[in-house]
N, C-alpha and C positions, 0 to 999 in steps of 0.2 A: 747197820752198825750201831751200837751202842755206847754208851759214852755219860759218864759224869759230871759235873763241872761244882766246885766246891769252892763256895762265895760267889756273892750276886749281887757284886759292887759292879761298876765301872765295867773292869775287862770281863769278869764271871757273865754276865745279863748278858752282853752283848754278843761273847763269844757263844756264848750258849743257845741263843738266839739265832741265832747267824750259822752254828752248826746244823740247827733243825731245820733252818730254811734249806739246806739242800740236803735234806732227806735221812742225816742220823736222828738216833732218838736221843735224845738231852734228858737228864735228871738235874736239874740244878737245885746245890743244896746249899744251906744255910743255916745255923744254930740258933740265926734271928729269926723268933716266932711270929715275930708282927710282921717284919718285911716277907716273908714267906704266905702269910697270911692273905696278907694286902697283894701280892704278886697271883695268887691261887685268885681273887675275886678282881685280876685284871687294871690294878693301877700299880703303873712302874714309877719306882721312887727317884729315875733321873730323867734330864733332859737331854737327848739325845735324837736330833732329825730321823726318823723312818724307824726309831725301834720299836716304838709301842704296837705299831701296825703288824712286823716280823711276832712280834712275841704273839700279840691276840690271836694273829691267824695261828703259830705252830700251835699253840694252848688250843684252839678249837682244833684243828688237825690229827690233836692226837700225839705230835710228835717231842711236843715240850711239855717239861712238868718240874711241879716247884715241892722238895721235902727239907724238914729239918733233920733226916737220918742218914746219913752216908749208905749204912750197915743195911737199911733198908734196897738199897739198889744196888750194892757193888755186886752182888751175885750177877747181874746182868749183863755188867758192860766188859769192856776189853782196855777201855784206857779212863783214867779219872786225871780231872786235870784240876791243878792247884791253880785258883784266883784270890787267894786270899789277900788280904793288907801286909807290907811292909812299911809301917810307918817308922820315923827317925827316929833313933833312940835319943836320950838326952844328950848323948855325943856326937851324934850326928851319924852314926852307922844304922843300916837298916834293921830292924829290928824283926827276929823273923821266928818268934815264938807261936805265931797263927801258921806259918809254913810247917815247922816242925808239931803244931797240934793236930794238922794234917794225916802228916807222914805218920804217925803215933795213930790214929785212927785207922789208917789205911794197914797198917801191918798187922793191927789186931783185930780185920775183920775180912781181909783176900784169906780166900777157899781156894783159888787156880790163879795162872798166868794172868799177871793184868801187870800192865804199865803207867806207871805218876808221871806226870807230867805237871813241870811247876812255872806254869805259865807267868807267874808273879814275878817282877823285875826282884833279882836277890844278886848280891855278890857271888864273885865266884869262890866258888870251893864250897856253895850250900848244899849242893848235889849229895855231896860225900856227907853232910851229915845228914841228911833225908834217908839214905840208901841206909844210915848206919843205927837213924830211929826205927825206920822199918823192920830192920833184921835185929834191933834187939826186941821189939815185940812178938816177932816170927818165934824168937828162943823164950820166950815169957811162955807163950802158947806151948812151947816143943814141936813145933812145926818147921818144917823145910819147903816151905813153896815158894815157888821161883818166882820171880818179879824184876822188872824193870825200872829205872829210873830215866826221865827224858829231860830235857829243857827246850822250851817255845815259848821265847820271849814274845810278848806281843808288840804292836809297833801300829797303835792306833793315836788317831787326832781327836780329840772331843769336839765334836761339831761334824767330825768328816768318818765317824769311826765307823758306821755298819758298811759306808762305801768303800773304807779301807779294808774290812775283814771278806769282804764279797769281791773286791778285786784286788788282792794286794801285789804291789812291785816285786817284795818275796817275803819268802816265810822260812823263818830261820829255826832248823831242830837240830841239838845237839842232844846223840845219841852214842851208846856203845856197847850194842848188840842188831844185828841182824836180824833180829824176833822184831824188836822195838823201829827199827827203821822200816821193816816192810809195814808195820800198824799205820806208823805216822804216813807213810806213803801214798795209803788206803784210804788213809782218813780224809789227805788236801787234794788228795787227784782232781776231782768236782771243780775245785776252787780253780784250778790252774789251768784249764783247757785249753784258755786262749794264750796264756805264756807260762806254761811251765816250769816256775822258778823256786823248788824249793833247795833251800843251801843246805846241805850237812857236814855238821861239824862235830867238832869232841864237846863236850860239854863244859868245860870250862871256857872254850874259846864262844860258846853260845849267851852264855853269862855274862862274857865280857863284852858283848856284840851291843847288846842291850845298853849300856851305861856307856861306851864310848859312842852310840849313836847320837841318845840325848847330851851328850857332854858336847861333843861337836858342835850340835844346831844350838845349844847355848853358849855357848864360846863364840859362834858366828854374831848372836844378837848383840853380845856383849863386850864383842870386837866393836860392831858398828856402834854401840849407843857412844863409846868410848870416842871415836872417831868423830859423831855429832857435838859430844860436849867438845872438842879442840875445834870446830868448824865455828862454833860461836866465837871463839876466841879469838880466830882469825881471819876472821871475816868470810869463811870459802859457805857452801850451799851443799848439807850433806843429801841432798836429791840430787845433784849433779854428779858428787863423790861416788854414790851408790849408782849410780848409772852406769858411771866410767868404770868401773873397777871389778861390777855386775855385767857386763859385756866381754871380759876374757872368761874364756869357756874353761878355764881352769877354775875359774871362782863362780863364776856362774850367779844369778842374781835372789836366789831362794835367802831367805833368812838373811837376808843382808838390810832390813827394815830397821831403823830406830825410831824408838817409843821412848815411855818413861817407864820400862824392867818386863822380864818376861815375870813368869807364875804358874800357879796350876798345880796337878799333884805327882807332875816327873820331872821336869827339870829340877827345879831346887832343891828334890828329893834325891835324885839319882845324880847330881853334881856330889851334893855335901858324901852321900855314900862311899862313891869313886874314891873321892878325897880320903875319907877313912878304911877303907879296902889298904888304899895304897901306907897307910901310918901305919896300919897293923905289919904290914909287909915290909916295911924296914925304907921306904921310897915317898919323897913331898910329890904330889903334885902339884906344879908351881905354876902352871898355866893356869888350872881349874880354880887355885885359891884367886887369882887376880878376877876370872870371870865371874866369881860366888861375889867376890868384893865390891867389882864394876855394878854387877846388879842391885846389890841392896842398895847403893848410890844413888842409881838411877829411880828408884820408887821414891827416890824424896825430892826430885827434880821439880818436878809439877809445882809443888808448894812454895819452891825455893824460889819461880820464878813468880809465884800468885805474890810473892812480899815484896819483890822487887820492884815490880808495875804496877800492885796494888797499891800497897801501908806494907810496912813491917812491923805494923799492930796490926793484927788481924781482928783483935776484941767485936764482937759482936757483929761481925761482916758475916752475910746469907752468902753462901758460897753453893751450886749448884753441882753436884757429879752426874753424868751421865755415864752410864757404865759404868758395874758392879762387880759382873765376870770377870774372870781372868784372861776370858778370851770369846769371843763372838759365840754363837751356838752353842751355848752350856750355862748351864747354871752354877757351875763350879766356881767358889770363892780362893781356894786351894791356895796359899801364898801371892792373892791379887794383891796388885798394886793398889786397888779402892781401898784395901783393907788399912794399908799403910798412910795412904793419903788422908784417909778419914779421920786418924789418929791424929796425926799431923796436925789437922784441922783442928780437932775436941781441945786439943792441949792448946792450940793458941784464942781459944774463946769463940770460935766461931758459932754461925746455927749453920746445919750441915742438909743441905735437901738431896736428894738421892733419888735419881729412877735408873732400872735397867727394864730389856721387857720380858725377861725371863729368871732370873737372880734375887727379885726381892723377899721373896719368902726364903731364902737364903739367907739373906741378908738380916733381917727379922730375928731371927735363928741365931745369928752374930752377935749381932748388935744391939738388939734391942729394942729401945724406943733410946738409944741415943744420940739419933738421925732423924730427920723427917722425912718419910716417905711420899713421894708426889704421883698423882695420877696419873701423869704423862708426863714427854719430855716438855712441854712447855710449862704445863705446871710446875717444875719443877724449878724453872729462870723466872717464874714472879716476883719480882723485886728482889733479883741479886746481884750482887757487888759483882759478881764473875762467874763465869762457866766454864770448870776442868770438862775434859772431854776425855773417859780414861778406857775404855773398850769401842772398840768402832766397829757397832751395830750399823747394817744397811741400813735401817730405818735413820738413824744418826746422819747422813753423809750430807744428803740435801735439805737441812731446814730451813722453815719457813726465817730469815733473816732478819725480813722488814717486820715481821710480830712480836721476836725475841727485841729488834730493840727498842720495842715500844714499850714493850712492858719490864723490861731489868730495869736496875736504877742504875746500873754500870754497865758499860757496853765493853766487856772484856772477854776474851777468850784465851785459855790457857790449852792447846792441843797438844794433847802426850802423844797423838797419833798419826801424825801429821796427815790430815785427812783433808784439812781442807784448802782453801786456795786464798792466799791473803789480799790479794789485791780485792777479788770479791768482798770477800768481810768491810775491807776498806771502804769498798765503795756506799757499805750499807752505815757505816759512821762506825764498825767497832776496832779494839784494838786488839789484835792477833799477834800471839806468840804462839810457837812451835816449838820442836827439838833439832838442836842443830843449825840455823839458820839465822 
């Protein structure tokens, strides 16, 4: 089976990747000359556990392959799949001018039967204008060739993503033709051997699958961060709360963690979106506004509490972050809370020192030189006032305690991630704060 995947970002690389590894052949394309370039001589431009291995091997195999022409491969394949970017518009709806440049290629260069597939998290009802760019370049050309439209949202973790696309809980296609449902059927059988789960649905409700999924798991974080800040208030212990409350199998104990805000490039993208889907449609989402609200709250927590226990002059205070990411296993900056804490920091006069062990050329990228970058995590607490703690990297979980406080000038720790154990801390002379507690 053949197959093209168009964009080779995030879900494009990995999906395409991961389809070669069980035995379709992949075209993966892209407009980007350099990242195609650079992908063709075997360096993948993300961080992502066990992808580069899957890609080098299909690339030497034969089975993967990197072009900047569509028109070049679609003679070959039976389905092209859309991974292109939706990023926010300035109002916060997704912006889906790279979907429909897509859809707008793909109509003005199918010969026969092929089906799009727009695997790109989009609002619903983008279906109907893909099907409707297509068929006005079908009539640009005076052609009548038949074609498909599908939706397969994807539903990966950064950090966990080829393990999710190799065995996923299910794989959700909305479709609406018989042609297009036996394709996709064809396509994930491999994948499913051992549980057999793929969903079909209409294609709007595949749309909507997508955005109430991530709205959920963010709603869950930002239920709990909510529930931590009132636990300081009242004394109670939000690890005993999320224990008790995470033992009814109705609530079950997943995403039930407080930090200082989630991040990354779907939640706060596919919350704000939902949010705007629903204005255009005549309806508030008044849950989602509160969660959107709770969270950017939460990314100023860390600071709020560095002023409290530190100085509420922070002027010239060496402040240390560990963790960059937005979230373990990835390089992704994507709406982190470092990004926000950092800020935080710049404005009230700090010197800001920074490690992650995978993010700081990210970071660089960002920022700058208006951080100091440190070798490591210990270089990075020489002589400081305090130590935010804002992605919890395993290497992070057990440091060396008796060395950090030889060497800070402040034995403070501010944990957005509640990772570690306070009496411990105590007992090595510092002072620990948490969330919630």
């Amino acid at each position: 089976m053949n197959v093209a995947v168009v964009g080779t970002g995030y879900v494009g690389l990995v999906s395409g990747a991961c389809f070669a590894e069980m035995g379709v052949h992949v075209a993966c394309v892209d407009i980007d000359e350099k990242k195609i370039q650079a992908l063709q001589a075997g360096e993948i431009p993300i961080y992502e556990p066990g992808l580069e291995e899957i890609v080098l091997r299909n690339v030497r195999e034969g089975r993967l392959s990197f072009t900047t022409s569509l028109k070049e491969v679609i003679d070959d394949v039976s389905l092209v799949f859309s991974a292109v970017g939706t990023p926010p518009d300035e109002d916060g709806s997704a912006d889906l001018k790279y979907v429909l440049n897509v859809a707008r290629e793909f109509g003005q260069n199918i010969k026969k039967y092929t089906v799009l597939v727009t695997k790109s998290t989009v609002p619903v009802g983008t279906a109907s204008k893909v099907k409707a760019a297509i068929e006005e370049e079908l009539a640009r050309r005076g052609e009548d060739i038949p074609f498909d439209v599908a939706s397969n949202p994807e539903f990966l973790k950064e950090g966990a993503a080829v393990k999710d696309f190799m065995s996923p809980d299910r794989v959700v296609v909305g479709v609406d033709s018989e042609r297009a449902r036996a394709l996709m059927m064809r396509l994930y059988r491999p994948f499913m051997l051992n549980n057999f789960r793929v969903i079909f649905t209409d294609i709007p409700s595949a749309e909507m699958i997508k955005y109430a999924a991530n709205s959920m798991l963010a709603t869950r974080i930002s239920f709990m961060n909510d529930i931590a800040n009132l636990c300081e208030i009242v004394g109670a212990d939000v690890e005993m709360v999320r224990r008790g409350i995470g033992a009814d199998t109705r609530i079950g104990r997943k995403f039930l963690y407080p930090g200082c805000g989630y991040g990354g490039s779907c939640f706060p993208k596919d919350v704000k979106a939902l949010i705007k889907t629903a204005e255009k449609n005549g309806y508030v989402m008044r849950v989602l506004k509160a969660v959107e609200e709770v969270n950017e709250y939460q990314k100023t927590v860390v600071v709020a509490k560095l002023k409290k226990y530190l100085s509420e002059d922070l002027k010239d205070k060496v402040i240390a972050v560990w963790g960059l990411a937005f979230k373990p296993e990835t390089d992704d900056m994507r709406e982190a809370t470092s990004l926000v804490t950092i800020d935080l920091l710049l404005k009230a006069g700090c010197k800001v020192r920074v490690f992650d062990p995978v993010a700081m050329d990210e970071c660089r990228r960002r920022l700058g030189d208006t951080v100091e970058y440190a070798k490591d995590m210990y270089d990075a607490v020489l002589d400081a006032d305090a130590m935010l703690m804002l992605t919890e990297w395993k290497q992070f979980r057990l440091p060396s305690w008796g060395v950090m406080k030889k060497t800070m000038r402040n034995a403070l720790v501010i944990d957005g991630r509640n990772i570690y154990d306070a009496e411990e801390l105590a007992e090595y002379g510092f002072e620990y704060h948490c969330i919630g507690k």
